[in-house]
N, C-alpha and C positions, 0 to 999 in steps of 0.2 A: 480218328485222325484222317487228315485227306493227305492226298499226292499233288505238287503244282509240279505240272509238267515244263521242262526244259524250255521248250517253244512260245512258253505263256511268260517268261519271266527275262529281264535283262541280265547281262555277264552283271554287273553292280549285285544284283540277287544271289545271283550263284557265287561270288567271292564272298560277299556278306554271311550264306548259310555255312561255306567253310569256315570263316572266323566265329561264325556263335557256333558251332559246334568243337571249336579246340576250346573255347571260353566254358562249355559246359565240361569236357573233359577235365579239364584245370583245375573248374569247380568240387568235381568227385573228388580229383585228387585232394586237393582243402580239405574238406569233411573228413578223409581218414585222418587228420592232422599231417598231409607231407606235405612236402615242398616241389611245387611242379617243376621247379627249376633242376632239380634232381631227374628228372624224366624227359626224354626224348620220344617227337612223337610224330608218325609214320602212316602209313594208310593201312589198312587191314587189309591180310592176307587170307585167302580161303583155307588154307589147310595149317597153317601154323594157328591159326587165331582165335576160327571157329572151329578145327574141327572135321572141314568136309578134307576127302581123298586126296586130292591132290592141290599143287596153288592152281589151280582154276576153276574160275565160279563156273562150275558147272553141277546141279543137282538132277539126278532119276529118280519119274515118275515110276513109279508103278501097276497106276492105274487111277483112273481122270474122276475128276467130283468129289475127291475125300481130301480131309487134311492130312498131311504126310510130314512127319518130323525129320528134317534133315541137319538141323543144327542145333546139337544139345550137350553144351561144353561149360562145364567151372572156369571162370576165370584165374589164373594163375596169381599169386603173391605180386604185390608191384603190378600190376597189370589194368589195364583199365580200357573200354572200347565204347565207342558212341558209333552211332549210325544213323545218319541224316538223308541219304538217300539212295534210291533205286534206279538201275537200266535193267537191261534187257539185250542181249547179242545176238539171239536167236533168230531166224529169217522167218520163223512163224512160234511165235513167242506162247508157252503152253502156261506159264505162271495168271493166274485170276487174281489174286490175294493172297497176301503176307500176313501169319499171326507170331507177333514177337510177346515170349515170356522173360518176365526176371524172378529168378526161383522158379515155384510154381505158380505163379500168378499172372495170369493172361495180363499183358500192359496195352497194346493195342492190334487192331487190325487195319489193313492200309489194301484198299483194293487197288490192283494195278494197270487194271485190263485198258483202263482209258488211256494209257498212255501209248499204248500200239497202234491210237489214229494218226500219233503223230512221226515223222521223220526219222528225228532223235528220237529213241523210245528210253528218257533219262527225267526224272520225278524226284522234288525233294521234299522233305516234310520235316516236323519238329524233330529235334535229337533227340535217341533215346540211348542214356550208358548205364553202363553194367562196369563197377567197380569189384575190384579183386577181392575173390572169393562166393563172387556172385553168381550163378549160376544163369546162362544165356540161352533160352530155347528156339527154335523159330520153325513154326509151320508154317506147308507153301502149300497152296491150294491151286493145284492144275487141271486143264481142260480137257489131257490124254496123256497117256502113259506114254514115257521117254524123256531123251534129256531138253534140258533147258537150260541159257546161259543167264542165268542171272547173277547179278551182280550190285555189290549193296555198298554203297558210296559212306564210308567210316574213315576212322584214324582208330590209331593203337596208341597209348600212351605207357611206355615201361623205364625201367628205371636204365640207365646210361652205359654201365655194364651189363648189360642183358642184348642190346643191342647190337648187331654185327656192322659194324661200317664199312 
């Protein structure tokens, strides 16, 4: 799978990949037989969603060239998460490539590095969701040990009582 970078694509693009990725959300949802209209649906948070330390995408290297798992969380009952794209916050951005699993089955790799020629360092690509019960992995593959702000452009779909408003 590739990354089209921010720079390369009109807002029309970027509203569009928001709407097909709640459209693919929906769709999961369908498949277990529920009713999306029963679910409320949000942007994903780092530490409630996936898993990492705290809410800020931030993941540690430990050391540069290897793949390094930093997100490896079951999706909870009612739950469900797509993720359509990538930035970067870092002022020297240490992320090469993203390998996303569902279960244990490698689903794709998305190298990212191209996107730090440009300004915005913000990339979107096809959605990939992980429906409740589904187990969500992701290796990041960095170029030196430390942190890195990255950050993965999703929605969270859960049921309406589950929700804090």
């Amino acid at each position: 799978m590739y990354i089209i970078p921010m720079a390369e694509i009109k807002l029309e693009d970027v509203i569009r990949a928001r709407t097909v990725a709640v459209d693919y959300l929906k769709d999961a949802i369908k498949a277990r037989g529920k009713s999306p209209d029963a679910y409320v649906i949000r942007d994903v948070l780092p530490k409630t969603d996936l898993g990492l330390a705290n809410e800020e995408w931030k993941i540690s290297y430990t050391s540069a060239y290897t793949w390094e798992s930093k997100i490896d969380k079951t999706m909870e009952e009612d739950k469900f998460i797509v993720i359509f794209g990538y930035q970067n916050h870092s002022a020297a951005p240490k992320t090469l490539a993203i390998k996303f699993y569902k279960d244990v089955t490698p689903i794709e790799v998305i190298q990212v590095e191209n996107l730090y020629a440009h300004e915005e360092k913000i990339g979107f690509f096809t959605p990939m969701v992980w429906s409740e019960s589904e187990k969500i992995k992701v290796e990041f593959y960095g170029n030196a040990a430390g942190d890195d702000n990255t950050v993965f452009r999703g929605f969270v779909a859960e049921l309406r009582r589950k929700t804090v408003a």
